[in-house]
ROMINU-475970 format. One line per field, with one value per residue: z, x, y negated of N, C-alpha, C, CB in turn; chain. Coordinates in Angstrom, 2 decimals. Last residue first. Glycine has a CB too. Layout:
<sites>
n.pz = (Z, ...)
n.px = (X, ...)
n.py = (Y, ...)
ca.pz = (Z, ...)
ca.px = (X, ...)
ca.py = (Y, ...)
c.pz = (Z, ...)
c.px = (X, ...)
c.py = (Y, ...)
cb.pz = (Z, ...)
cb.px = (X, ...)
cb.py = (Y, ...)
kette = (A, ...)
</sites>
This chain:
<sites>
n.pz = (102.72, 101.87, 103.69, 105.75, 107.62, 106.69, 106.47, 108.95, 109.82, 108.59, 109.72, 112.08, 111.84, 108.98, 107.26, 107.10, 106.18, 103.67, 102.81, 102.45, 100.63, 98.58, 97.64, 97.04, 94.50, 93.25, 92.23, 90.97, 88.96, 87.35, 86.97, 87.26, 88.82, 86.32, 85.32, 88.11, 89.33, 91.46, 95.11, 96.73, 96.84, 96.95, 99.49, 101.05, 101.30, 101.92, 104.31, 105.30, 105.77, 104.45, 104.77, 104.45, 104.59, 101.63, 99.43, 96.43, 94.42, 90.67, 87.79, 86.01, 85.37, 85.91, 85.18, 83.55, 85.01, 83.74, 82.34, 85.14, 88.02, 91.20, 94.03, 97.11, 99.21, 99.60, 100.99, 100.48, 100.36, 97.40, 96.25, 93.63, 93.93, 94.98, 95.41, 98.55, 99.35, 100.93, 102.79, 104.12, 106.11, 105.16, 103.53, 104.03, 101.19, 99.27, 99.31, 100.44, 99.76, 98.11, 95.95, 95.21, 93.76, 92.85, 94.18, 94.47, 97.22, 98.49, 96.30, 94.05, 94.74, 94.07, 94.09, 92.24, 91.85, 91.09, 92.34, 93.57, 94.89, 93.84, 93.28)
n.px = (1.16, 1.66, 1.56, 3.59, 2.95, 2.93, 6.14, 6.48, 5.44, 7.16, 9.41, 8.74, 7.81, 9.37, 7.96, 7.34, 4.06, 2.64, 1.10, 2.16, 4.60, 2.61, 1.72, 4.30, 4.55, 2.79, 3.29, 5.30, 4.19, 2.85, 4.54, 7.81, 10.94, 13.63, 16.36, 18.75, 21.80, 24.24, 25.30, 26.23, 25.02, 22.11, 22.31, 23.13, 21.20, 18.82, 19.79, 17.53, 16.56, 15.48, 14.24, 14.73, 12.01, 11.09, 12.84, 10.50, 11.63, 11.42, 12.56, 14.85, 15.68, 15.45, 16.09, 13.38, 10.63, 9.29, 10.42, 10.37, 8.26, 8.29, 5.81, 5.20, 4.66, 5.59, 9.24, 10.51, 10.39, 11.31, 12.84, 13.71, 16.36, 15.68, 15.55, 15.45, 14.31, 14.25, 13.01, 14.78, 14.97, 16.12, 14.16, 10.85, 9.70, 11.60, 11.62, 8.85, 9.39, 10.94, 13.04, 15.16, 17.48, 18.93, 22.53, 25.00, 26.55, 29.11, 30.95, 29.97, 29.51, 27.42, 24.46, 21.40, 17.77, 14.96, 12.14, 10.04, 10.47, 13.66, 16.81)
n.py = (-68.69, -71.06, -73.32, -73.71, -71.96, -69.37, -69.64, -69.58, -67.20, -65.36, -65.62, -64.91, -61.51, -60.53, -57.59, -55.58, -55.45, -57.67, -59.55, -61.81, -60.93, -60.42, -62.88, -63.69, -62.14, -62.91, -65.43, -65.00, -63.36, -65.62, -67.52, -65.80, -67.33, -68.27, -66.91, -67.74, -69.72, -68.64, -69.89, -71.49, -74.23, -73.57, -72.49, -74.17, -76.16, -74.84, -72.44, -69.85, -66.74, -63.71, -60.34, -57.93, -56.53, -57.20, -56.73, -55.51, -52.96, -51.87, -49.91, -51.74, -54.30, -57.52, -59.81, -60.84, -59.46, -57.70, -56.02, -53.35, -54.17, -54.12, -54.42, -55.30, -53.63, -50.91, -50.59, -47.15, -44.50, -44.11, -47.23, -49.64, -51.62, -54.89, -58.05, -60.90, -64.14, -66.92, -69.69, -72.45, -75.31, -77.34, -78.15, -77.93, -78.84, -78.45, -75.33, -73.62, -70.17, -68.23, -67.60, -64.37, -62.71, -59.35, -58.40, -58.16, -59.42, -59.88, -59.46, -61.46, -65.04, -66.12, -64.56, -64.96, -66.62, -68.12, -70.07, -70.12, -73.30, -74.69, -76.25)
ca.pz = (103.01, 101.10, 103.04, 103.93, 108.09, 107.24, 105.25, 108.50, 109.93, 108.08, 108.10, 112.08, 111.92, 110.38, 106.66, 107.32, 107.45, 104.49, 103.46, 103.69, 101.38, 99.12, 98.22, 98.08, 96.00, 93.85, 92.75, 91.77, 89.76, 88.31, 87.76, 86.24, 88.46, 87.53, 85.18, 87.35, 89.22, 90.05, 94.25, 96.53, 96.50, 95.73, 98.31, 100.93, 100.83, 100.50, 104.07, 104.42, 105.90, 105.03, 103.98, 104.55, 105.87, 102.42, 100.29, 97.23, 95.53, 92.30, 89.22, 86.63, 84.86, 86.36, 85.58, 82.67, 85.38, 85.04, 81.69, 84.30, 86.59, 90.22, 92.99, 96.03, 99.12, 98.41, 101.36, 100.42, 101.47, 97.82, 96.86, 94.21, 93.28, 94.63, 94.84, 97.54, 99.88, 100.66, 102.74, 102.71, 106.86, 106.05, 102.96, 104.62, 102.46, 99.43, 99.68, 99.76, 100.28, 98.26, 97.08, 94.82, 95.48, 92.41, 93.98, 92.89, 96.53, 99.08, 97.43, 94.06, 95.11, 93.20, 94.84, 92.24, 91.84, 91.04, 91.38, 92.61, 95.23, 93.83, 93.63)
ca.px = (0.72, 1.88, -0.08, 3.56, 2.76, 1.82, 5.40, 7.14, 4.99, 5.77, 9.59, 8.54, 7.08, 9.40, 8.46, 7.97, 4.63, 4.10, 0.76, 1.27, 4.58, 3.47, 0.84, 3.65, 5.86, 2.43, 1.64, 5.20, 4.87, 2.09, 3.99, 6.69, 9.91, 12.52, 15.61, 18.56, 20.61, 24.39, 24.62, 26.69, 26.74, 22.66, 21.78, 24.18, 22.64, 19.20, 19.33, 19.21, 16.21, 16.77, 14.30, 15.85, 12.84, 10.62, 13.29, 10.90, 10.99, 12.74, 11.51, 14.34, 15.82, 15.13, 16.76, 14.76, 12.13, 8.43, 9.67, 11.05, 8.90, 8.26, 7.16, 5.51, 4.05, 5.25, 8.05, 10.65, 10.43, 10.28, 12.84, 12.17, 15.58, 16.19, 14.82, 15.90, 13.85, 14.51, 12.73, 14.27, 14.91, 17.04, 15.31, 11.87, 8.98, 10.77, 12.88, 8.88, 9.15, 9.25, 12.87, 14.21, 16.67, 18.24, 20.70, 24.49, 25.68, 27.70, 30.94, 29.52, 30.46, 28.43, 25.10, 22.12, 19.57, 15.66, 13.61, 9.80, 9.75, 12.47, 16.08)
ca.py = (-66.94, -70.32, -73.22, -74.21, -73.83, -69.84, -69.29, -70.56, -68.27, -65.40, -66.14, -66.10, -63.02, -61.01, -59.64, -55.70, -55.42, -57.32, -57.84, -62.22, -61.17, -59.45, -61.71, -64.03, -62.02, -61.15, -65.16, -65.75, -62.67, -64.12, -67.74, -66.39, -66.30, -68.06, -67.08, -67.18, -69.46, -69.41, -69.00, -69.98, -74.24, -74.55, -71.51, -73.10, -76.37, -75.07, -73.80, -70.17, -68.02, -64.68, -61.56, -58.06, -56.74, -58.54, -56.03, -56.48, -53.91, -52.39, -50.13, -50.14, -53.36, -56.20, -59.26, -60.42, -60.65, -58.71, -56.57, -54.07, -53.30, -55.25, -53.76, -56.24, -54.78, -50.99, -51.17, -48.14, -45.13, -43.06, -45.80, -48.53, -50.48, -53.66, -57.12, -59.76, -62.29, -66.08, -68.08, -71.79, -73.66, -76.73, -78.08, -77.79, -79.20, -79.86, -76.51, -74.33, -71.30, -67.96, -68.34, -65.26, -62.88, -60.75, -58.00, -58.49, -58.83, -60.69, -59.10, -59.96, -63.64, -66.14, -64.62, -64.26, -66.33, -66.83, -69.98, -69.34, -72.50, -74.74, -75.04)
c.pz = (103.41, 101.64, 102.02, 103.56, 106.73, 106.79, 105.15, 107.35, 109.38, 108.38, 108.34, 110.61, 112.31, 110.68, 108.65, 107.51, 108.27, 105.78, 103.98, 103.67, 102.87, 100.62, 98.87, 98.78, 97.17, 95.08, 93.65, 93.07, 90.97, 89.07, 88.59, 87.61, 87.73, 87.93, 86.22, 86.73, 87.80, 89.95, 92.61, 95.61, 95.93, 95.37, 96.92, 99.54, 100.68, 100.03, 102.31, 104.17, 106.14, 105.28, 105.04, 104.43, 106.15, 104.03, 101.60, 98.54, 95.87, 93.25, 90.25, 87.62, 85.21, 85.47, 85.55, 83.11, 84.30, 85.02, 82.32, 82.65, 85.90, 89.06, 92.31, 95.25, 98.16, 98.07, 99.85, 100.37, 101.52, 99.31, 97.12, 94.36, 94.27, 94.44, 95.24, 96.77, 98.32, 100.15, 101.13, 102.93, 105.00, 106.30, 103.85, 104.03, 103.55, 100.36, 100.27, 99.94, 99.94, 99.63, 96.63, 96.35, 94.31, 93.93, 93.64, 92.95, 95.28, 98.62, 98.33, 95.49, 95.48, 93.62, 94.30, 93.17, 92.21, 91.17, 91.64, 92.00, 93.92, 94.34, 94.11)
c.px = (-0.38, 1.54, 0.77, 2.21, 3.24, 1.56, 3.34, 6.20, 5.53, 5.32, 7.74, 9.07, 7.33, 8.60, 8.47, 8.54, 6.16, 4.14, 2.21, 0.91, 3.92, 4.15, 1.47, 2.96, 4.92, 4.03, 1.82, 4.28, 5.54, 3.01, 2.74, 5.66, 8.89, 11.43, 14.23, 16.92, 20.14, 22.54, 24.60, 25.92, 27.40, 24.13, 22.45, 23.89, 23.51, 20.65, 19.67, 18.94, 17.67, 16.04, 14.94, 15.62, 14.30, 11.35, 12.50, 10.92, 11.71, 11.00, 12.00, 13.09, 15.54, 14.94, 16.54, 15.73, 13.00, 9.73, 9.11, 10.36, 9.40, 9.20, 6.75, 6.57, 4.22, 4.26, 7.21, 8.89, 10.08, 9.88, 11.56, 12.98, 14.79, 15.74, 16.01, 15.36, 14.81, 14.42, 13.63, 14.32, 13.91, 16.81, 16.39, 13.07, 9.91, 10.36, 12.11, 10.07, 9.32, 9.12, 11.57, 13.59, 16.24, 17.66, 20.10, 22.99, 25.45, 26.38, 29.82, 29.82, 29.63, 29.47, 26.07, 23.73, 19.90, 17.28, 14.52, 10.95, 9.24, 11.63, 14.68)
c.py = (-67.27, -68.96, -71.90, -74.18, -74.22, -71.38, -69.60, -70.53, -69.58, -67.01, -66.33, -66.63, -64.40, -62.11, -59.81, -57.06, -55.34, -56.50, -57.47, -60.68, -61.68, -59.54, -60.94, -63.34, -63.20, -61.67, -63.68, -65.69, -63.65, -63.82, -66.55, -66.30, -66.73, -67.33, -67.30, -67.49, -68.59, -68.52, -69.26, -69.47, -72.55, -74.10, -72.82, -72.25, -75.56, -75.68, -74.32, -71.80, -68.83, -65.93, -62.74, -59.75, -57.05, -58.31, -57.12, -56.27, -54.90, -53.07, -50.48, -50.91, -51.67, -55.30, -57.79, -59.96, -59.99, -59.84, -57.63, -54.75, -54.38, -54.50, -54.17, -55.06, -55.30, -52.27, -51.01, -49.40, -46.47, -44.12, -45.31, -47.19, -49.87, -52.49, -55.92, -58.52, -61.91, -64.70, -67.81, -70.16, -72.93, -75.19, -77.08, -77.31, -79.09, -79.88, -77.89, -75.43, -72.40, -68.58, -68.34, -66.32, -63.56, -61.13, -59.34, -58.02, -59.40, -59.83, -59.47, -59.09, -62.47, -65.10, -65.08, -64.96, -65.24, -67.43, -68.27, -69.02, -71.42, -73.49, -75.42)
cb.pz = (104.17, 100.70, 101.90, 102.70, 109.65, 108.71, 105.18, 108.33, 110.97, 108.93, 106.46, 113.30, 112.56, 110.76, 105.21, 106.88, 107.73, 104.94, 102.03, 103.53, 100.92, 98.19, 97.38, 97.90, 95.38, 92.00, 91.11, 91.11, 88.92, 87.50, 87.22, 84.52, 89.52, 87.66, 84.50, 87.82, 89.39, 88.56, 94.76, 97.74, 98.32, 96.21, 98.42, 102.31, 101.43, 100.00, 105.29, 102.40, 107.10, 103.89, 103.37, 103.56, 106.46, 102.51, 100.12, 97.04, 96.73, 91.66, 89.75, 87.84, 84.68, 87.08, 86.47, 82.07, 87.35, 87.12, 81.26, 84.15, 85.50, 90.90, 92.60, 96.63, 99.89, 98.13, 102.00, 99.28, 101.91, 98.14, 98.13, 92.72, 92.63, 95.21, 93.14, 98.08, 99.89, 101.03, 102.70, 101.29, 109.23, 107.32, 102.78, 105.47, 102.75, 98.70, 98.05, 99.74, 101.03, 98.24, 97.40, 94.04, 97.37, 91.01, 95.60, 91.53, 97.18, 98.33, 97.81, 92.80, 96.46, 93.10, 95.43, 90.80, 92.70, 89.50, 92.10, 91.83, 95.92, 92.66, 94.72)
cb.px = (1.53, 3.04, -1.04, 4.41, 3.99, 1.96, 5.84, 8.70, 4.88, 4.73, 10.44, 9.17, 6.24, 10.67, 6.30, 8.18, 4.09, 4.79, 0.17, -0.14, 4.95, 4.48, 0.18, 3.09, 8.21, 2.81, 0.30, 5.05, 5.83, 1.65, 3.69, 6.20, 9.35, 12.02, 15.82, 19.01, 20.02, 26.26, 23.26, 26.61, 27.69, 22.70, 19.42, 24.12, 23.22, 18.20, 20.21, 19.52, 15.09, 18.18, 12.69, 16.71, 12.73, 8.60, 15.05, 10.27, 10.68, 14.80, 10.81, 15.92, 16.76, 14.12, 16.92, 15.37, 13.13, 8.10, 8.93, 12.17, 7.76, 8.93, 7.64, 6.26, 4.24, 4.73, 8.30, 11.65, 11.48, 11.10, 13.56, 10.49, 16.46, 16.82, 14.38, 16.66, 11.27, 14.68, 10.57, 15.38, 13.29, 16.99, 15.74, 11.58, 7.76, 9.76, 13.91, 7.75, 9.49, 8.63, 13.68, 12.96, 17.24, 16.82, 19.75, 25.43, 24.66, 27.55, 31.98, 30.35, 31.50, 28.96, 25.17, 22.04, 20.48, 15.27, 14.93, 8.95, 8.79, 12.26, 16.83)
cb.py = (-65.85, -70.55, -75.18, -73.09, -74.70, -69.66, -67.49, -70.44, -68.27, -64.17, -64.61, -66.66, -62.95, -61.36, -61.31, -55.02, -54.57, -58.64, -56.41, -63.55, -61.30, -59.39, -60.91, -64.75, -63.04, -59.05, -64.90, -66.56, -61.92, -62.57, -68.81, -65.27, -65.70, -68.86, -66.49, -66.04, -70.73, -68.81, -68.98, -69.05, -74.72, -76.27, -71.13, -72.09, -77.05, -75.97, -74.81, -69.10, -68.16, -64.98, -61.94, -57.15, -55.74, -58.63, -55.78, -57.42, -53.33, -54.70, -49.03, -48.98, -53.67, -56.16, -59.79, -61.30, -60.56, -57.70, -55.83, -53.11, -52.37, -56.86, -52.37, -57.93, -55.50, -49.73, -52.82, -47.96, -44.99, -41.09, -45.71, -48.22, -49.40, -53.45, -57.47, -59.25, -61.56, -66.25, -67.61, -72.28, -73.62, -77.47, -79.53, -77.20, -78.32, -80.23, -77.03, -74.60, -71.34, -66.13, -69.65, -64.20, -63.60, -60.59, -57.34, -57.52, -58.73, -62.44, -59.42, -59.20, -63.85, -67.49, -63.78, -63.88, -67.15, -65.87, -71.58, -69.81, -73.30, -75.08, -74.23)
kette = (A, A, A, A, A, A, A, A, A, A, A, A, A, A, A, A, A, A, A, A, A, A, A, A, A, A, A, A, A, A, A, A, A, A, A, A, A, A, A, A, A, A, A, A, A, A, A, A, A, A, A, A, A, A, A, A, A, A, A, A, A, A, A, A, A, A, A, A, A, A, A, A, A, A, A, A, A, A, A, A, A, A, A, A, A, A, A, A, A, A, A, A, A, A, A, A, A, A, A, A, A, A, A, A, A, A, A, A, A, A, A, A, A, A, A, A, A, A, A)
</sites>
């Protein structure tokens, strides 16, 4: 796993929403950001949406859930998860952006995301 990789949960009980990692493993293996897509509500944050045609996953208008975002150590994301196409490097480029406008992203993902050089 790599900074941009896509998965999906191996147990559907956990969830069948795409996440994606938007930190960097290599730099801290133990502490990896995280964040999940799901479908575009009326409410919903509008830091990062992402149409379909953007990820081979996505199939309707979804966000990115940046107040649901995790911090997970790459040994759990490697053993639970089965990986998915990655992100492309624009939409690589916008879940970041998305993430330094965020007002939902917690600030210490942020900062973690700061001390990478990635927000």
């Amino acid at each position: 796993m790599k900074l941009g990789d896509a998965f999906l949960y191996t147990e559907v009980a956990i969830g069948a929403h795409l996440h994606f990692v938007i930190s960097d493993p290599y730099m801290n293996a133990e502490r990896v950001v995280v964040v999940s897509v799901t479908t575009l509500r009326a409410q919903a944050d509008q830091a990062c949406v992402l149409h379909p045609g953007e990820h081979p996953f996505i199939e309707r208008p979804s966000y990115v859930f940046y107040a649901k975002a995790k911090i997970l150590p790459l040994a759990f994301i490697t053993r639970y998860t089965t990986r998915m196409e990655p992100a492309s490097d624009r939409v690589l480029e916008r879940l970041l952006e998305g993430a330094a406008s965020s007002e939902h992203l917690e600030t210490g993902i942020r900062f973690l995301l700061e001390q990478q050089g990635l927000v």
